[in-house]
Every structure is written in structure tokens, then in C-alpha cells.
Biotite code that builds the C-alpha atoms (Angstrom):
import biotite.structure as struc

atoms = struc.array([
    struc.Atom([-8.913, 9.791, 13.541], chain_id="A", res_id=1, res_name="UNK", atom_name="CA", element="C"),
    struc.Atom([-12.170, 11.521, 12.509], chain_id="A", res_id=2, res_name="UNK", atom_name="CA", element="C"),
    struc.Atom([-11.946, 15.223, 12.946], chain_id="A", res_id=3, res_name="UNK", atom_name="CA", element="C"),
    struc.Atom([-15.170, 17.346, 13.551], chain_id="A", res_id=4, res_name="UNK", atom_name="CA", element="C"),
    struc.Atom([-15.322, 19.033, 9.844], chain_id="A", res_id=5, res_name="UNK", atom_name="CA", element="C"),
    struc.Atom([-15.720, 15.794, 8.451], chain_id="A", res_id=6, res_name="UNK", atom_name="CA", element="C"),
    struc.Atom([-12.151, 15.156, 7.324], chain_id="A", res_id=7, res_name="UNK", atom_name="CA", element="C"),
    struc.Atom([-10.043, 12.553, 8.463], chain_id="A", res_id=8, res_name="UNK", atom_name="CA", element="C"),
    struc.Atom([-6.176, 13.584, 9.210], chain_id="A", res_id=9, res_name="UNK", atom_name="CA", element="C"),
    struc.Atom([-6.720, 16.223, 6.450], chain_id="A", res_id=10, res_name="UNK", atom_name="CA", element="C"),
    struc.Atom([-9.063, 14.117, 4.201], chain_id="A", res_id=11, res_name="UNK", atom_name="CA", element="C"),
    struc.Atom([-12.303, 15.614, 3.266], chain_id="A", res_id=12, res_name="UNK", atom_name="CA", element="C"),
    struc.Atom([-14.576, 12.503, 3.360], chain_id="A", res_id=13, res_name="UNK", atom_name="CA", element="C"),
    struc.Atom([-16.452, 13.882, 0.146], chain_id="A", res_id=14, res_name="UNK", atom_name="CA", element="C"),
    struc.Atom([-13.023, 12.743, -2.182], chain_id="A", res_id=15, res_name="UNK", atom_name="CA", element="C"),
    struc.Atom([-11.944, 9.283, -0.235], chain_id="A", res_id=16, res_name="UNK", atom_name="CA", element="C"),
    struc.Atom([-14.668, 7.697, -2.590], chain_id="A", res_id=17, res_name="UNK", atom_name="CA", element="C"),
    struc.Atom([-12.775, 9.133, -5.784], chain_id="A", res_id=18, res_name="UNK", atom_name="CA", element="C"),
    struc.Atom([-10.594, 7.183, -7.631], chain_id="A", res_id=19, res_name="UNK", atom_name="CA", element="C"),
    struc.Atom([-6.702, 8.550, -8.710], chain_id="A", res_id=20, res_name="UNK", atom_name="CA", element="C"),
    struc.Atom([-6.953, 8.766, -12.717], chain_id="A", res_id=21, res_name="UNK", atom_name="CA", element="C"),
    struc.Atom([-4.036, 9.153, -15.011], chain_id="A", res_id=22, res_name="UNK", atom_name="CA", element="C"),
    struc.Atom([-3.839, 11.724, -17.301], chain_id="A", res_id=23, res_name="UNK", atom_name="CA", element="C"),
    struc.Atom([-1.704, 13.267, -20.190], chain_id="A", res_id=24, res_name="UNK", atom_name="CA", element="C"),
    struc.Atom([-1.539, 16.686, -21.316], chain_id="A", res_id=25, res_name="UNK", atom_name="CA", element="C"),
    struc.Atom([-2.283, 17.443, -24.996], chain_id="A", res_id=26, res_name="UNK", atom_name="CA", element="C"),
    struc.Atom([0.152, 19.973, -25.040], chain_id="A", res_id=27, res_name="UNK", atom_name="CA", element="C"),
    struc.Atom([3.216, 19.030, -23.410], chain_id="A", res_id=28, res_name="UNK", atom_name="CA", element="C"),
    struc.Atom([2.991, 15.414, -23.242], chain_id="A", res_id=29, res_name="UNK", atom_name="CA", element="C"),
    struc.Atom([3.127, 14.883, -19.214], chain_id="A", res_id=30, res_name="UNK", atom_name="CA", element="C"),
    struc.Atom([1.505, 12.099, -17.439], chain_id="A", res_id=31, res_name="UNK", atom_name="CA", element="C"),
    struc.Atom([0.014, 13.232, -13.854], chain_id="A", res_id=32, res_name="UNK", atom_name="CA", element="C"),
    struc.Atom([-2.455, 11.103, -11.863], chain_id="A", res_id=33, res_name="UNK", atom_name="CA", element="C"),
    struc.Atom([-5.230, 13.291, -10.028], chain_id="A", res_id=34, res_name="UNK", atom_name="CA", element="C"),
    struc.Atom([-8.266, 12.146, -7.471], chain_id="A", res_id=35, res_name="UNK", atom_name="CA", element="C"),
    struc.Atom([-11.165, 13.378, -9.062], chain_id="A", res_id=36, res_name="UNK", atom_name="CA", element="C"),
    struc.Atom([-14.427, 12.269, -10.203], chain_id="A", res_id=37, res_name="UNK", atom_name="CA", element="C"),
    struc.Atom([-15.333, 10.460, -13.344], chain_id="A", res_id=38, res_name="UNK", atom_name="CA", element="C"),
    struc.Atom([-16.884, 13.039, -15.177], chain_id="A", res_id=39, res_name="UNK", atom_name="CA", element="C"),
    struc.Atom([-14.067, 15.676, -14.839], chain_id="A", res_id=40, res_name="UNK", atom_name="CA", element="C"),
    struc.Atom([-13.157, 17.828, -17.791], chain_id="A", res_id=41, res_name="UNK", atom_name="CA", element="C"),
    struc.Atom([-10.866, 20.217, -18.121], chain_id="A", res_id=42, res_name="UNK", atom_name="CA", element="C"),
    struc.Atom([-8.466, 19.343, -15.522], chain_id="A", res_id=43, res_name="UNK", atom_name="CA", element="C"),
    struc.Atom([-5.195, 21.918, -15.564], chain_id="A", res_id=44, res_name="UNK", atom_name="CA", element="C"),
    struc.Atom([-1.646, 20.364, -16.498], chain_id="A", res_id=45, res_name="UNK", atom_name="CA", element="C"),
    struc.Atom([0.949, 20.791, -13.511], chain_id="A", res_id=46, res_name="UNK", atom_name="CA", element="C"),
    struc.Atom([3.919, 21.413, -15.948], chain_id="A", res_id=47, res_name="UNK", atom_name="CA", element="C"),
    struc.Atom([2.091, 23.754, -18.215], chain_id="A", res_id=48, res_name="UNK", atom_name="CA", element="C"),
    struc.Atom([-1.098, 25.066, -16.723], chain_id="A", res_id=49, res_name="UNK", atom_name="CA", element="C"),
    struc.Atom([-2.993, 23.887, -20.006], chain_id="A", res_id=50, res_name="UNK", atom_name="CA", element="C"),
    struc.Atom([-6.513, 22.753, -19.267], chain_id="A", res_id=51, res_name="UNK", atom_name="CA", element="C"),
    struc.Atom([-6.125, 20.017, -22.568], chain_id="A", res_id=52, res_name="UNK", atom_name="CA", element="C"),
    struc.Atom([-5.544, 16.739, -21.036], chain_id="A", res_id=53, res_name="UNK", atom_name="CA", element="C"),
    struc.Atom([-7.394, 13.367, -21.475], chain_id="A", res_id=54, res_name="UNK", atom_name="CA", element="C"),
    struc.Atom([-7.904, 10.622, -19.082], chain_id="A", res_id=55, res_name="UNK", atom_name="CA", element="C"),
    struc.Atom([-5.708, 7.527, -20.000], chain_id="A", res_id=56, res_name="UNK", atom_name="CA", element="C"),
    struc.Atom([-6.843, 4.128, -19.876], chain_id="A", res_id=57, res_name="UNK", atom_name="CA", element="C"),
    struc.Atom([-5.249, 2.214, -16.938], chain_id="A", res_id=58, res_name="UNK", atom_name="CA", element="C"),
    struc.Atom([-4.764, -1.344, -16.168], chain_id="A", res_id=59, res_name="UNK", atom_name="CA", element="C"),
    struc.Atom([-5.940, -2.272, -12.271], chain_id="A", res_id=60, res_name="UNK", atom_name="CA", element="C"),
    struc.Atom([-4.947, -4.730, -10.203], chain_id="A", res_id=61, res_name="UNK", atom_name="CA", element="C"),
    struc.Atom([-7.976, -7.020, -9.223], chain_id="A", res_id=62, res_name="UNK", atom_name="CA", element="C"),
    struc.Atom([-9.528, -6.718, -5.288], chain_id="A", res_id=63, res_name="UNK", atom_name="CA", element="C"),
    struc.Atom([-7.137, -9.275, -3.051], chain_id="A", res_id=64, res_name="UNK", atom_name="CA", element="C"),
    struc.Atom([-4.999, -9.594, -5.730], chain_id="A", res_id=65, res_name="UNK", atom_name="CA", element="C"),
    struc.Atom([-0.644, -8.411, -4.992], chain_id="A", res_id=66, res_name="UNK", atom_name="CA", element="C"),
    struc.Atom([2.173, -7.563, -7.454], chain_id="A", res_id=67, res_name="UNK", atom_name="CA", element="C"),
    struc.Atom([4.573, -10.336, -7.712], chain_id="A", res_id=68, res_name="UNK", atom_name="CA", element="C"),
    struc.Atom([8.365, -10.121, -8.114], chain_id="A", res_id=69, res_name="UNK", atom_name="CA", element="C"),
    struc.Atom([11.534, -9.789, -6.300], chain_id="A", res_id=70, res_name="UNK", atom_name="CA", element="C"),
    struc.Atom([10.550, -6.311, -4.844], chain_id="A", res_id=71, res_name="UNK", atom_name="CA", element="C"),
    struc.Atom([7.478, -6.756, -3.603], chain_id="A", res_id=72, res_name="UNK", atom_name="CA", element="C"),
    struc.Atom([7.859, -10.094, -1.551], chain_id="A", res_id=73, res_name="UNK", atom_name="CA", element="C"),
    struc.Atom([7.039, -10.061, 1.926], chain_id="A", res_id=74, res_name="UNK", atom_name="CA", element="C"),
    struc.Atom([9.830, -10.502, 4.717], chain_id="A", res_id=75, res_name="UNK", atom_name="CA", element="C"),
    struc.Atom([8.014, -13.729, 5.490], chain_id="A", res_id=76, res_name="UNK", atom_name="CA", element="C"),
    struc.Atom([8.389, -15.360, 2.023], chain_id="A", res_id=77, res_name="UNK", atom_name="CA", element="C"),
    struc.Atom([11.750, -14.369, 1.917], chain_id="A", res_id=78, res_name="UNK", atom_name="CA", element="C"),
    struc.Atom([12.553, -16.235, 5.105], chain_id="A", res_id=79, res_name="UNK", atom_name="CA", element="C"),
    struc.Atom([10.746, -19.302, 3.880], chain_id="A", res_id=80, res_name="UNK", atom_name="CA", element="C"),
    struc.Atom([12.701, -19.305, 0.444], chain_id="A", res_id=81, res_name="UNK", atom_name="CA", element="C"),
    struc.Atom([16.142, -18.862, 2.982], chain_id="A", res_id=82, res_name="UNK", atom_name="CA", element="C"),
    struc.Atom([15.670, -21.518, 4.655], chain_id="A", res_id=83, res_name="UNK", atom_name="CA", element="C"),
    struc.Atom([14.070, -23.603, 1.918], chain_id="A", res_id=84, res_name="UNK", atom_name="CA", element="C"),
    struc.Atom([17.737, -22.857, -0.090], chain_id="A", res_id=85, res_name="UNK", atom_name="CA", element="C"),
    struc.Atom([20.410, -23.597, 3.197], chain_id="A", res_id=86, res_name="UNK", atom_name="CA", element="C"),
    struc.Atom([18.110, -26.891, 3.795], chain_id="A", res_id=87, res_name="UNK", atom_name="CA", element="C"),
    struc.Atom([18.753, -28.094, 0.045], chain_id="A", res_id=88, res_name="UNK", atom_name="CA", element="C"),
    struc.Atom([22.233, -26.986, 0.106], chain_id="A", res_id=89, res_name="UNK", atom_name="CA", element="C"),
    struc.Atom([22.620, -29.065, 3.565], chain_id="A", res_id=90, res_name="UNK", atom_name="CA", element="C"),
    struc.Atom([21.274, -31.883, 2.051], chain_id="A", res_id=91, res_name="UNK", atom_name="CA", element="C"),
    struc.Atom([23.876, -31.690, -1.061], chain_id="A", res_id=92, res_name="UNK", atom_name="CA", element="C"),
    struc.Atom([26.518, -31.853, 1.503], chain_id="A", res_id=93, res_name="UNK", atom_name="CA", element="C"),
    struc.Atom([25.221, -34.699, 3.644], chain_id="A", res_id=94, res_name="UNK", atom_name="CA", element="C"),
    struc.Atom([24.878, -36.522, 0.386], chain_id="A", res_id=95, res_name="UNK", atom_name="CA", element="C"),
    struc.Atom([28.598, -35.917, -1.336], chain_id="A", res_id=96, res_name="UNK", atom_name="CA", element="C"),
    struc.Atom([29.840, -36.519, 2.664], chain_id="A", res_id=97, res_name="UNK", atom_name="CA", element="C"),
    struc.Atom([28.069, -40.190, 1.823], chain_id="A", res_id=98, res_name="UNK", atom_name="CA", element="C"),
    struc.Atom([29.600, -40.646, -1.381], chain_id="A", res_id=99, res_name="UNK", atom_name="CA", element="C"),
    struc.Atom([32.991, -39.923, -0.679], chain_id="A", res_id=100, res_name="UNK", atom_name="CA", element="C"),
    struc.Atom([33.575, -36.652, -2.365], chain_id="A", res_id=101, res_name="UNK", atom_name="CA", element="C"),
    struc.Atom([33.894, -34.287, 0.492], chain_id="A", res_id=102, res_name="UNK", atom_name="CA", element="C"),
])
């Protein structure tokens, strides 16, 4: 909801256009992602307060494109591969039920 200093919820509309970069301090060695512009320089550590960090290199995701994997699957596919396991495990029954095993 658009509020009437130009922020949404909070959000000054100058920094939604940033992108999060990850960073690691020289110094201590912690990794810390900040929204900032490209050019930044200087940007202070939050474990150590040193101002030495560099801007790592990080792999993206293309537009459109999801994660795949067990934890990430929607409710929907899960349903589907449910359903798509009782119906094969039906039809292993119906077939030893034909050939006599069962």
C-alpha cells in the first residue's frame, strides 16, 4: 500500500530497484548480504564494524526459472506424485490378485 512519503509499508521506493549483494569482510571473514547500489565501497562489517569488505561473485537464478528438489516442490506436485505412486501400487496388486499370488 503506497504511503504518502513515497515508501511502500516501510520501503523507500529509491532502494526497491537495488539489488541484495553478498559480501565478505577482509578482516574477520563474515559473509553478509546488503541492498545497495553497484558502485558501493566501503560498506561496514556487522560483526566487526570494519569498512574492508569486497563484493562476492554470486550465482543467480535465471527470470521464470524455480529451485528444484524435495524442499521446494509445490503442494500441487506433491499431490500429483501421491497419487501417481498409490495408482502404480494399485495396479501391482490388481496384477499379483490375477496371477495367483495374493
Amino acid at each position: 500500500m503506497p504511503l504518502g512519503d513515497g515508501g511502500v509499508r516501510g520501503l523507500d521506493l529509491r532502494l526497491a530497484g537495488m539489488p541484495v549483494y553478498e559480501f565478505e569482510c577482509e578482516e574477520c571473514g563474515n559473509r553478509f548480504e546488503e541492498l545497495a547500489p553497484s558502485e558501493a565501497l566501503g560498506l561496514a562489517c556487522p560483526a566487526c564494524g570494519s569498512t574492508q569488505a569486497r563484493r562476492l561473485l554470486s550465482p543467480v537464478s535465471p527470470p521464470g526459472r524455480q529451485p528444484r528438489g524435495a524442499g521446494v516442490r509445490s503442494g500441487e506436485s506433491q499431490r500429483r506424485e501421491r497419487e501417481a505412486a498409490r495408482g502404480e501400487r494399485l495396479a501391482e496388486t490388481k496384477r499379483k490378485r490375477a496371477a495367483g499370488d495374493l
